[in-house]
N, C-alpha and C positions, 0 to 999 in steps of 0.2 A: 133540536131536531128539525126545526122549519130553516135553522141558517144549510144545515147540511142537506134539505132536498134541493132547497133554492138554489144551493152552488153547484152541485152535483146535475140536477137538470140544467140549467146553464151552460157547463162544459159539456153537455150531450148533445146539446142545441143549438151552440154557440154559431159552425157553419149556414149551417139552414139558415135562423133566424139571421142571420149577418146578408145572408143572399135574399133573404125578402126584406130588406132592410131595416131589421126589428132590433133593438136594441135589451141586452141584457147586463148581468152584473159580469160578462166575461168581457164584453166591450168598453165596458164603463171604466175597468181596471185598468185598459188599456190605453181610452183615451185619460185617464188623471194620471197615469205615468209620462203624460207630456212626449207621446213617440218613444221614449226610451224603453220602454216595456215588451216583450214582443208576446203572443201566443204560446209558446211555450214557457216562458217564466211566468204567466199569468197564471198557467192552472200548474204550474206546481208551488204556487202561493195559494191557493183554491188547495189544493189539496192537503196543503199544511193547514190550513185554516179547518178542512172538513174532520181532520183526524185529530186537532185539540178540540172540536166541538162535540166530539163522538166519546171522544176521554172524557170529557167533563160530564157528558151525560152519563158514559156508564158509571165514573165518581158518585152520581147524584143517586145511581139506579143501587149502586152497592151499598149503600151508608147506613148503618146499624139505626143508629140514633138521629131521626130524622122527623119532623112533621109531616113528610108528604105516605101520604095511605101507599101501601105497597103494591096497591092494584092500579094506582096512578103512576107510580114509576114502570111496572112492567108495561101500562099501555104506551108509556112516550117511550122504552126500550125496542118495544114490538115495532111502533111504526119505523123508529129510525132502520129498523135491520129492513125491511115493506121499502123502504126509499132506499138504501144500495140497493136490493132486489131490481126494482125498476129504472134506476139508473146506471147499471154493473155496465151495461151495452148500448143503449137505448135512450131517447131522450123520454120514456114511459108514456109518450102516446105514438109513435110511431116505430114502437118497436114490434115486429111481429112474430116472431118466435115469442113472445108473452102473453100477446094477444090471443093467438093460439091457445096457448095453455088456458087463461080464463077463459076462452069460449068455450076449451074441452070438459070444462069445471063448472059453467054454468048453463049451456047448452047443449049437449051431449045427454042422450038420454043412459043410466046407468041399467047393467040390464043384471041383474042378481042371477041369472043360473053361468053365466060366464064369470060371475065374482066366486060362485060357490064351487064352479068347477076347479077353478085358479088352485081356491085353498086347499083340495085334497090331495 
């Protein structure tokens, strides 16, 4: 779960933080390919990467016969799907169409006779 936000933010971020001169794991790929690597074979190696690590989780989250408690598997299922969410467009702080939405979810006063009119 933390390799696929880590990659997934990276390729959201990669521009930005490349132009404030920040270095990430989409640059690093880049520079240990010795030049030969360009931007787009990087993150479609990133992305093969993120969808065997997404497999293996749901493998882990599915397994009948397992040690790990099942409320421990749905929490690392839950966040991974919370991390596409916030990666799908967005590097998840500088996306704001998202930002939006939580501040409509945590800021927004709810007003019950406009919920209860809705329902009838």
């Amino acid at each position: 779960m933390s390799t696929c936000g880590r990659l997934l933010n990276d390729m959201q971020s990669f521009k930005r933080e490349s132009a404030e001169g920040k270095l990430n794991s989409v640059t690093l790929a880049m520079l240990h390919g010795d030049g030969s690597v360009n931007e787009e074979e990087t993150f479609t190696e990133m992305k093969s990467i993120i969808t065997s690590k997404r497999r293996e989780l749901q493998r882990l989250v599915l397994q009948k016969d397992s040690l790990v408690p099942r409320a421990c598997k749905d929490l690392f299922w839950n966040m991974c799907k919370i991390v596409h969410l916030f990666y799908a467009k967005h590097d998840g702080f500088t996306g704001h169409d998202l930002m939006k939405t939580v501040n409509g979810v945590t800021e927004e006063p709810i007003i019950l006779s406009e919920l209860q009119a809705e329902s009838k």
